[in-house]
Steps between C-alpha positions, in 0.01 A plus 500: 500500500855398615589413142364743300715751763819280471416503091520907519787542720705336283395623164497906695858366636595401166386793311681708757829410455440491104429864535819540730700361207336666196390126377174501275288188666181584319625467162730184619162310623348644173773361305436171577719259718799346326580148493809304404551093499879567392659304744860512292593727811524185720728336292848505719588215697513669831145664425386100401649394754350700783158482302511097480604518968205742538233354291626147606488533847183695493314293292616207682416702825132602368426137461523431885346874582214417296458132647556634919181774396295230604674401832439893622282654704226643308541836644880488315369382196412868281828600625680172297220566233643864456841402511442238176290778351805717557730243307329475233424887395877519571547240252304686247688807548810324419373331206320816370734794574653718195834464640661237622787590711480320819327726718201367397616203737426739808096404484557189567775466755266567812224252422756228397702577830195447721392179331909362509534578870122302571690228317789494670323515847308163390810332382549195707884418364746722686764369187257619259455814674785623545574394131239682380634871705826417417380510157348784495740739677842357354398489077440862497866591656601190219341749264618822548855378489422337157 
């Protein structure tokens, strides 16, 4: 029952605020869901460049999520299975949406921040560690200055 509620509230939430702001949803879900695999929008070297860090480091970061799943307690486990679910219909969205500006990005930044700091906790290296942060925090200042 707790779904089916959760389902409604958001599609009565939903409809609500498309009636606040005189926005036709029926005939948008009627219309038929666009999708775009354009991805000429990425093409800057900043944008590439952030893409290649994120994906990198959470792809490289997924590996070692995936492989500690095991090592958990089994009462943890859904929550990691729900978290990799979450990655990859984020994923989709990105790969599917009409418009690809960036914000599509947004999905996936929670999931992939959980499974990089479970990484980071397991890292045994404090060199590699601390290169890793370090990378992280200081390219996107590099960026913005570019």
């Amino acid at each position: 029952m707790i779904p089916f509620t959760g389902f409604v509230s958001v599609l009565l939430i939903s409809y609500s605020v498309c009636v606040m702001i005189d926005y036709d949803l029926i005939a948008y879900i009627t219309r038929g869901f666009q999708v775009n695999f354009d991805f000429s929008g990425y093409n800057t070297v900043s944008f590439l460049v952030e893409l290649t860090l994120l994906l990198s480091f959470g792809i490289w970061s997924l590996l070692f999520y995936i492989k500690s799943i095991n090592e958990k307690k089994k009462s943890l486990r859904p929550a990691l299975y729900v978290i990799m679910l979450t990655v990859i219909v984020s994923f989709l969205i990105i790969v599917i949406t009409p418009q690809k500006t960036g914000s599509e990005f947004l999905f996936i930044f929670a999931p992939l921040a959980i499974i990089i700091t479970n990484y980071i906790e397991i890292i045994k290296e404090k060199w590699f560690k601390e290169l890793f942060l370090a990378t992280l925090i200081i390219v996107p200042f590099v960026l913005l200055l570019l």
